[in-house]
C-alpha positions as CSV (number, residue, x, y, z in Angstrom):
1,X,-4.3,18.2,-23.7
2,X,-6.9,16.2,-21.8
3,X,-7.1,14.8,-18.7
4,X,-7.4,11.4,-20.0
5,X,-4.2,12.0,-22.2
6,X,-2.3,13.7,-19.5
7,X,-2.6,10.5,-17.3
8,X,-1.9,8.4,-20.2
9,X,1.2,10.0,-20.6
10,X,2.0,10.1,-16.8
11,X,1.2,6.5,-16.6
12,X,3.5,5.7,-20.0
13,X,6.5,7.9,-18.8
14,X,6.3,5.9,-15.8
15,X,6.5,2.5,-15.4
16,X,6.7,2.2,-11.2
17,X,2.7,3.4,-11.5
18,X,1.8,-0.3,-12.2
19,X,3.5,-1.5,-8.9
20,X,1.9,1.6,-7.0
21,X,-1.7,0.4,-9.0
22,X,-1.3,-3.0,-8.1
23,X,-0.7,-2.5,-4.2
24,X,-3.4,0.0,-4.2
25,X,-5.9,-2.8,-5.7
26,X,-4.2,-5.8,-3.6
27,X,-4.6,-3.9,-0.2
28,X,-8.2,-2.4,-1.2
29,X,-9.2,-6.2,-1.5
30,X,-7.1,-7.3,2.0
31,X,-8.7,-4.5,3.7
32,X,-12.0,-6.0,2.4
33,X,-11.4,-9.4,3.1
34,X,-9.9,-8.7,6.8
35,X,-12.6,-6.0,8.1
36,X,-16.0,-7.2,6.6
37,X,-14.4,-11.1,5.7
38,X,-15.6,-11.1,2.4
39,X,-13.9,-11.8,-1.0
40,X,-12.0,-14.2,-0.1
41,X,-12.4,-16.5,-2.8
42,X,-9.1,-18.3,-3.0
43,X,-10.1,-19.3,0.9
44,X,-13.1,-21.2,-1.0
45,X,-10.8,-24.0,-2.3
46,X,-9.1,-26.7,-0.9
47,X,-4.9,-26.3,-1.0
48,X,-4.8,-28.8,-3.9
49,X,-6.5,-26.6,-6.0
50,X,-4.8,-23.2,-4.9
51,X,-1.3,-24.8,-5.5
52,X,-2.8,-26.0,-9.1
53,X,-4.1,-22.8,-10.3
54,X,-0.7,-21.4,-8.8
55,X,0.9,-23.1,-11.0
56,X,-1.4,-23.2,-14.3
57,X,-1.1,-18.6,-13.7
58,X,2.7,-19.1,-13.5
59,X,2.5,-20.9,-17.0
60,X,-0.3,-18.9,-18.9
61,X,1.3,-15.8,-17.2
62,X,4.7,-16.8,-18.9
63,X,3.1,-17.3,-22.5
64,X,0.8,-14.1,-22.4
65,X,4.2,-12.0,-21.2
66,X,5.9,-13.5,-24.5
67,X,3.5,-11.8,-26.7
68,X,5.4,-8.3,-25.9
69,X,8.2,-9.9,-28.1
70,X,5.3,-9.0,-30.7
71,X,5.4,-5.5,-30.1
72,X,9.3,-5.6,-29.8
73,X,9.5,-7.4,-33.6
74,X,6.9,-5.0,-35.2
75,X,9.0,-2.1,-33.8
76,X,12.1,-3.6,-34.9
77,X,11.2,-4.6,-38.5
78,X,9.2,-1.9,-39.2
79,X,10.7,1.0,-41.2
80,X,8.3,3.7,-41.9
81,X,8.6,7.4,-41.7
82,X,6.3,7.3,-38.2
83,X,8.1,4.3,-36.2
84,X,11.3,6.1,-37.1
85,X,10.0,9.3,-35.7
86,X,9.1,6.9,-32.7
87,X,12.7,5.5,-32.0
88,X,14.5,9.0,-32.6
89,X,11.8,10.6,-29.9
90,X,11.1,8.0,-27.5
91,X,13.3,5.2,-27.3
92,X,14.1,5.3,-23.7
93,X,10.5,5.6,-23.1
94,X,10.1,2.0,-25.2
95,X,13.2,0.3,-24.0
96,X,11.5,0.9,-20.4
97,X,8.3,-0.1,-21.5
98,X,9.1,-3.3,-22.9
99,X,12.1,-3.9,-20.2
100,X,9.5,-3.4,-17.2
101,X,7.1,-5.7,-19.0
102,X,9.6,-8.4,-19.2
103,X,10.4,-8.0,-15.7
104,X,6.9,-8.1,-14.3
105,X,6.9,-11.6,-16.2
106,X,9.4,-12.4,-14.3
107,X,8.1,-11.1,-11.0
108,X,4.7,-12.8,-11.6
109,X,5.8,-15.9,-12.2
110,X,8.3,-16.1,-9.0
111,X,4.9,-14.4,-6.9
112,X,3.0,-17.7,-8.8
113,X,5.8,-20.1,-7.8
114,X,6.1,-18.5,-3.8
115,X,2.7,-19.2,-3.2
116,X,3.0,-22.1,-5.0
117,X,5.5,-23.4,-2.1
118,X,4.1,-21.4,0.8
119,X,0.7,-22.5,0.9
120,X,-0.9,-25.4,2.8
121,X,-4.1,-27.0,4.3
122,X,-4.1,-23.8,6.5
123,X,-2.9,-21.2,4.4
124,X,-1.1,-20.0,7.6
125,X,1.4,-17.9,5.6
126,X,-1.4,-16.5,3.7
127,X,0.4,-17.5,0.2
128,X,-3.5,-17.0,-1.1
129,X,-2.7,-13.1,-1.0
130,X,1.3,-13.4,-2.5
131,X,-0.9,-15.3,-5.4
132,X,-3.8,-12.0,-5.9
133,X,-0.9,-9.4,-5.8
134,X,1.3,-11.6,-8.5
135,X,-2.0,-11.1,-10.3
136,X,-3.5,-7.8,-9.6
137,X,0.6,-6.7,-11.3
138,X,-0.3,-9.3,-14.0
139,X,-3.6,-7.2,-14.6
140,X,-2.1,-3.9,-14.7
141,X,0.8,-4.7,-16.6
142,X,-0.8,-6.3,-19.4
143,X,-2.7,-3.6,-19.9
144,X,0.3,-1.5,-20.5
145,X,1.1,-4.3,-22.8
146,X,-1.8,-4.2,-24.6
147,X,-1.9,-0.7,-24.3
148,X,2.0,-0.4,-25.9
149,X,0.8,-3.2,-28.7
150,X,-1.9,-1.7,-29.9
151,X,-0.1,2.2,-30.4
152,X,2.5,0.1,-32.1
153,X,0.5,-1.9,-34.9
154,X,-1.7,1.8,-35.2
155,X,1.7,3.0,-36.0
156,X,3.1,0.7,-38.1
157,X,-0.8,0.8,-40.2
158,X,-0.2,4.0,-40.7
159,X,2.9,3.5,-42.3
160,X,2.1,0.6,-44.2
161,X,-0.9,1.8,-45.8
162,X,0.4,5.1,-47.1
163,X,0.8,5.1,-50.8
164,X,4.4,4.5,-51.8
165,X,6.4,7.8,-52.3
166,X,6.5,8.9,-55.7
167,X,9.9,9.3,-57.5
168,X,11.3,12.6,-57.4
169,X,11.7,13.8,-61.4
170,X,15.2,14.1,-62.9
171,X,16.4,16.7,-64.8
172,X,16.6,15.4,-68.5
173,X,18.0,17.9,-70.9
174,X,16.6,16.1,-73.7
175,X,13.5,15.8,-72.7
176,X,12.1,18.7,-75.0
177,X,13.6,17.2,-78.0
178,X,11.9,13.8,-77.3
179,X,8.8,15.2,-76.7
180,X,8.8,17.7,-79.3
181,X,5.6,17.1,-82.2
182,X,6.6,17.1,-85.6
């Protein structure tokens, strides 16, 4: 096994790495903005406009997270030999999966709609910085939902586009006697 395929796994086993991810990227860029007071792009805009594009992430955040439903509907009305051996071997592993991405939705959007009513023409409770880490978790966990789509569809292709079995012969006793040349 690789090392790429090894974290993969790690990372799909467990879904608590996107919160740890997402801290690690939110205070990287606080660190940044606090000791060299650069990057702070949200401080750029006038509180109209933060509480705006609060908003407008809550919404597009919403409808992006409603495309795991996707995944959730291929896995459920698929029936192939693969997505079988999928549910029977990791279904826990899926429920999670989807279960934490529906959660983050949720998580987002209330981090969206905080800032949303924290921040003013001061930004004194920094609601700029509740809006990044509700979207440095948006990041990471759509990429586990792309990630989780994309294994999906590859294993429902597979099943979809193998040849349909062929029927298993039946014993006919009078098979000779039909096929028999005069």
């Amino acid at each position: 096994m690789s090392v790429r395929e090894s974290l993969v796994d790690r990372w799909s086993e467990a879904v608590w790495w996107d919160y740890v991810i997402a801290l690690v990227l939110m205070s990287a860029h606080v660190a940044v903005v606090r000791l060299w007071e650069v990057g702070d792009w949200l401080s750029w805009i006038d509180s109209e406009q933060r509480v705006s594009l609060y908003g407008t992430a809550a919404g597009v955040v919403s409808a992006i997270g409603g495309l795991s439903s996707i995944a959730i509907s291929i896995y459920l009305s698929s029936n192939g030999e693969r997505i079988r051996a999928v549910r029977r071997h990791y279904q826990s592993e899926l429920r999670r999966n989807w279960k934490a991405l529906l959660v983050a939705t949720a998580l987002i959007c209330v981090g969206c709609l905080v800032a949303q009513g924290l921040d003013d023409k001061a930004d004194s409770h920094s609601a700029r910085f509740v809006f990044e880490a509700s979207m440095a978790l948006a990041f990471v966990r759509f990429l586990r939902m792309l990630w989780l789509l994309d294994r999906m569809m590859g294993i429902n292709d597979l099943d979809q586009s193998d040849p349909p079995p062929r029927p298993t012969p039946r014993y006919d006793p009078n098979w000779r006697q039909r096929n028999r040349t005069p």
